[in-house]
LOTOR-869997 format. One line per field, with one value per residue (C-alpha): residue in one letter; x, y, z. Coordinates in steps of 0.001 Angstrom, whole numbers. Example, Ala and Ser with C-alpha at 12.3 -4.5 7.8 and 13.67 -1.06 7.14 Angstrom:
2
martor <- (A_S);
X <- (12300_13670);
Y <- (-4500_-1060);
Z <- (7800_7140);
END
This chain:
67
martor <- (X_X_X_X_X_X_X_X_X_X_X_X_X_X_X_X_X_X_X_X_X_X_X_X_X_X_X_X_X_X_X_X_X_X_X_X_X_X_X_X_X_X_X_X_X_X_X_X_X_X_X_X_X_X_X_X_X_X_X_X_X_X_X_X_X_X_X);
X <- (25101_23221_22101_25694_26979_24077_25247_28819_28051_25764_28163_31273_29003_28497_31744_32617_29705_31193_34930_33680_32017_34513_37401_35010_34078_30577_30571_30208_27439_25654_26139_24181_21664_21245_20885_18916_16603_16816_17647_15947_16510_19642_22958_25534_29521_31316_33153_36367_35148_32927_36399_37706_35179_35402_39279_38973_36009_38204_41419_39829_38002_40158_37516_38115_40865_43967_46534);
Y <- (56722_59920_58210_57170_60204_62017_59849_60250_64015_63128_61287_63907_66432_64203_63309_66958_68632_65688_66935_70880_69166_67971_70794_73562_75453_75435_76195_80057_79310_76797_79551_82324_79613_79218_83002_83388_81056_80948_84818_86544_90456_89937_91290_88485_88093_88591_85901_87263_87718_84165_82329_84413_83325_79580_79634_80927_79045_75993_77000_78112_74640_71960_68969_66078_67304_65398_68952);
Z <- (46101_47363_50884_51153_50739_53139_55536_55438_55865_58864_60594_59914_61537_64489_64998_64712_66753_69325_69605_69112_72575_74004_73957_74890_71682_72099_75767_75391_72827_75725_78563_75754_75686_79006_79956_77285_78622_82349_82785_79744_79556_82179_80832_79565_80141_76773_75449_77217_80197_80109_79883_82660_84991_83615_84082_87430_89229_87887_89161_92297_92960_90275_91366_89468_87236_86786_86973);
END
């Protein structure tokens, strides 16, 4: 009954880690990652200004986007 249960919780977190994913709320946590890693000691955006820059380098160049 234990395993079931550890499992059920492993596969809510999945699922939610996966839609956290998928509308964005980790990308401000990835892009801290990624300074912190490819850029160490370099100054960061805030979260503010992080979605700024997101909103506008998509709006500026929309790609593959549907609207």
């Amino acid at each position: 009954m234990a395993g079931l249960l550890a499992r059920a919780r492993r596969i809510g977190a999945g699922i939610g880690w996966y839609t956290a994913s998928l509308m964005g709320d980790n990308h401000y946590q990835r892009y801290l990652e990624h300074r912190r890693r490819a850029h160490p000691g370099e100054p960061v955006c805030s979260e503010a200004q992080y979605w700024r820059m997101r909103h506008a380098a998509a709006d500026a160049d929309p790609g593959a986007r549907c609207c």
